[in-house]
C-alpha positions as CSV (number, residue, x, y, z in Angstrom):
1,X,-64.6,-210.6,69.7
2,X,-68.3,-209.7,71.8
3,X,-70.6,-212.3,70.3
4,X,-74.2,-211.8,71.3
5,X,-76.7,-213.7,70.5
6,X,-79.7,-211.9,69.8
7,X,-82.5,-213.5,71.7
8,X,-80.7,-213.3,74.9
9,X,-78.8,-209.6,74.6
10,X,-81.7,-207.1,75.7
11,X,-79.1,-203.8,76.0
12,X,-81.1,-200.5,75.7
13,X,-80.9,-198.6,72.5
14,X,-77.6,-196.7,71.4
15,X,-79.2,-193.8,72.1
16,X,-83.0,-193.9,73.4
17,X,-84.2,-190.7,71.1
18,X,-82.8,-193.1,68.1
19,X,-86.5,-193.9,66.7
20,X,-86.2,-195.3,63.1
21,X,-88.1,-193.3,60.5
22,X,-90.8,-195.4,58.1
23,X,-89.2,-195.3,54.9
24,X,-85.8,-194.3,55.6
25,X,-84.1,-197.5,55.9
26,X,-83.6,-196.6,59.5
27,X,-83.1,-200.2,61.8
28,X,-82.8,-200.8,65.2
29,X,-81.8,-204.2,66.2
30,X,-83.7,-205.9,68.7
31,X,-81.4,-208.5,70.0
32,X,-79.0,-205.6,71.1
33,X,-80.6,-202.5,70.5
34,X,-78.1,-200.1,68.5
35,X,-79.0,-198.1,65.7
36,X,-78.4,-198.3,62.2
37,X,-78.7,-195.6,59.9
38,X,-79.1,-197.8,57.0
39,X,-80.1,-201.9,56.0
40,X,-76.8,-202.5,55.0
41,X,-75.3,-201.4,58.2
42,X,-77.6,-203.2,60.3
43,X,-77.1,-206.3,57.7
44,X,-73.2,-206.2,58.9
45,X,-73.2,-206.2,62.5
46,X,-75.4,-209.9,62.1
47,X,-74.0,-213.1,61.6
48,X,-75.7,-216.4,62.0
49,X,-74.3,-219.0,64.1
50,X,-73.8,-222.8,64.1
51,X,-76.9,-223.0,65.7
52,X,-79.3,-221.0,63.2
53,X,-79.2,-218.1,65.7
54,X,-78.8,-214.7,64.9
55,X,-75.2,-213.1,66.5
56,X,-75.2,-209.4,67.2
57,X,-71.4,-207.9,66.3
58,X,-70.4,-204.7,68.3
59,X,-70.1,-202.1,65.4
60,X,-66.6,-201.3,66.4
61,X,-65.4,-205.1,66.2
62,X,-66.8,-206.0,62.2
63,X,-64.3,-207.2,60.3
64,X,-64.4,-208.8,56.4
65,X,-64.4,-212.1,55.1
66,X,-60.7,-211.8,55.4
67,X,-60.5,-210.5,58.9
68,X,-59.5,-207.4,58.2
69,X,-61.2,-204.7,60.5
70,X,-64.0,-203.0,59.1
71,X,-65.7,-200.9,62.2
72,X,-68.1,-198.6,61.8
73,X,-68.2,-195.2,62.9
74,X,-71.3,-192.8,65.0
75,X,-72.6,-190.3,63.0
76,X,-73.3,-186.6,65.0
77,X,-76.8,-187.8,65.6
78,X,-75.8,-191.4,67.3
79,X,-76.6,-193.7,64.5
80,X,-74.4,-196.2,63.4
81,X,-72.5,-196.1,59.8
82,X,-70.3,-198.0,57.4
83,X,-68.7,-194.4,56.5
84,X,-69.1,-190.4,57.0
85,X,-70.0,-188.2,54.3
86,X,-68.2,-185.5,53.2
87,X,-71.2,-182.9,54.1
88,X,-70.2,-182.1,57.8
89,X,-71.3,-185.7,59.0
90,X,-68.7,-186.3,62.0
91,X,-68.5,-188.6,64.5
């Protein structure tokens, strides 16, 4: 698994037009710089380590509590998502 830790991973954004929108629930991470098109999908790809730091998860490599895989997917405009829509959303 790509562990990052936040204050030290300084990767550009996912895409560098990706601007979050006030009041969307728009984020873009600042330890690695991807894109999330909601809180909840930003709230995944973190983890906190034994040391209180925050860990930035590749959005591809998330899994559950279990283990299971649980990536996320690029929506057509680059953000990152837990899951397409069914209204033309593809990746």
């Amino acid at each position: 698994m790509n562990l990052k830790h936040a204050s030290t991973d300084l990767r550009g954004p996912s895409k560098p037009h990706l601007k979050p929108a006030i009041g969307t629930g728009q984020c873009l991470c600042m330890g690695c710089g991807e894109a999330f098109n909601s809180v909840s999908a930003f709230d995944r790809h973190q983890r906190i380590g034994s040391d209180g730091r925050t860990i930035c998860l590749h959005p591809l490599e998330i899994t559950d509590r279990n283990g299971n895989p649980k990536p996320m997917v690029r929506n057509a405009r680059g953000w990152w998502v837990t899951s397409l829509r069914d209204m033309g959303d593809q990746p």
